[in-house]
Structures are given as C-alpha cells and as structure tokens.
C-alpha positions as CSV (number, residue, x, y, z in Angstrom):
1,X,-6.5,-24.3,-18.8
2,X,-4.3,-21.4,-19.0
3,X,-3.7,-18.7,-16.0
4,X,-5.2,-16.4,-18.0
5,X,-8.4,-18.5,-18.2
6,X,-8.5,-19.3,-14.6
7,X,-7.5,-15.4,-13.9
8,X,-11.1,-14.3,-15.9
9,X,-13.0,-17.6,-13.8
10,X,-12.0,-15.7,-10.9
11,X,-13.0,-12.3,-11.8
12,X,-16.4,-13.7,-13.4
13,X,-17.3,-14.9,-10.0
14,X,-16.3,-12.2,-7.5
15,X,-18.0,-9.6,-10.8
16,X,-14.8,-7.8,-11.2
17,X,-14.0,-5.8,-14.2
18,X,-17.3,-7.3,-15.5
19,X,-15.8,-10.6,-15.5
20,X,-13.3,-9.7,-18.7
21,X,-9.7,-9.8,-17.7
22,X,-8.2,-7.3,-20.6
23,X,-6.7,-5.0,-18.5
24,X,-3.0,-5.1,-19.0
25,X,0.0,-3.4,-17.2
26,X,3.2,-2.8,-19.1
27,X,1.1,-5.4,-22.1
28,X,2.1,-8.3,-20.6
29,X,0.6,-9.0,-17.1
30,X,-3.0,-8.9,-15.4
31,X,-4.3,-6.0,-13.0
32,X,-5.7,-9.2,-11.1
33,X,-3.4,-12.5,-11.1
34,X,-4.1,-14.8,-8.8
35,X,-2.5,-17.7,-10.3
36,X,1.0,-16.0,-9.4
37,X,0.2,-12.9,-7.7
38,X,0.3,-14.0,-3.2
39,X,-1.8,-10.2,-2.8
40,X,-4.8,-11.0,-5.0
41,X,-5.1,-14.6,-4.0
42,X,-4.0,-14.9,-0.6
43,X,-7.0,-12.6,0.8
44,X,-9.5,-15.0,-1.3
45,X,-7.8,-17.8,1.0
46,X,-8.5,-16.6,3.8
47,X,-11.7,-14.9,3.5
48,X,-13.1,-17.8,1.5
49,X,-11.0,-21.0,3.3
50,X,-10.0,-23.2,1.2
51,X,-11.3,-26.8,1.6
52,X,-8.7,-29.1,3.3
53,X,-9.0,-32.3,1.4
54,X,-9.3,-30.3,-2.2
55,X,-5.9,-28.6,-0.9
56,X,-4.3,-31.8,-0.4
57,X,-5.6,-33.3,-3.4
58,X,-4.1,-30.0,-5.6
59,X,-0.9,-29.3,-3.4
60,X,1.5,-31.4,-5.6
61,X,0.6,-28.5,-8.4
62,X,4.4,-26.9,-9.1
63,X,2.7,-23.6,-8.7
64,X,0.4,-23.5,-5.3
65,X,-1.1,-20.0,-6.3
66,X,-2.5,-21.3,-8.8
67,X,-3.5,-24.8,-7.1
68,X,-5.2,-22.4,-4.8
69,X,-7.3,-20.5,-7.5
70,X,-8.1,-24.2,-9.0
71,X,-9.7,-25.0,-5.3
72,X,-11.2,-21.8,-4.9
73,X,-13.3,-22.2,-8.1
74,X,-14.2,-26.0,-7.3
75,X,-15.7,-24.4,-4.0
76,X,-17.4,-21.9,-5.9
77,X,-19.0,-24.8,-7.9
78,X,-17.2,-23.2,-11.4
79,X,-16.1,-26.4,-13.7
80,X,-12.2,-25.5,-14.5
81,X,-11.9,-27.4,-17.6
C-alpha cells in the first residue's frame, strides 16, 4: 500500500477533506502526510496512543511515521491491505 493510500485511510476515518486526499501543494505533496509528515501524525499518537505490542511488532518499518499510521489504522479496526 502506498503512502498515498494510507494518507486517504487516515483522512477517511478522522472525515477530513471528505475522506479524498487530492489536495496538492506545489503538485507533488499532500496538505495531510502522515506517513512522513512528524506534525500531522505525531498529535494522532498521542491523542489516540498507539498500542504497545502493534508498535513493537511495526517498529522495524525503515520509515516509523509511517509504521505509526499503519498502527493507528489497525486500532481504528481499518484493514491496510
């Protein structure tokens, strides 16, 4: 699943943008990335917690933001696939 996939997950579930991630800055990157973006993840984190043991099991991901975002959806019961 691409970034871009797991970006629109996110913003399905929290009902942002009417869950369709097309809004682009300079054509390239999301108004919302939490995949690589700390400030639009990081607040999900902490508000949310994120799940100990499905943090260890995802920690090994080479890009944690986006192991996070992975985690956050498991908890939210959305299938990732």
């Amino acid at each position: 699943m691409s970034d871009f996939e797991i970006n629109k997950l996110i913003d399905t579930s929290l009902g942002v943008h009417g869950g369709v991630v097309s809004f682009f800055i300079d054509m390239s990157q999301f108004v919302t990335d939490y995949c690589n973006n700390p400030s639009d993840m990081m607040p999900l984190v902490f508000e949310d917690g994120v799940d100990e043991e499905l943090w260890e099991n995802m920690v090994y991901n080479s890009n944690p933001l986006r192991a996070a975002a992975i985690v956050w959806l498991m908890m939210q019961g959305v299938s990732y696939d």
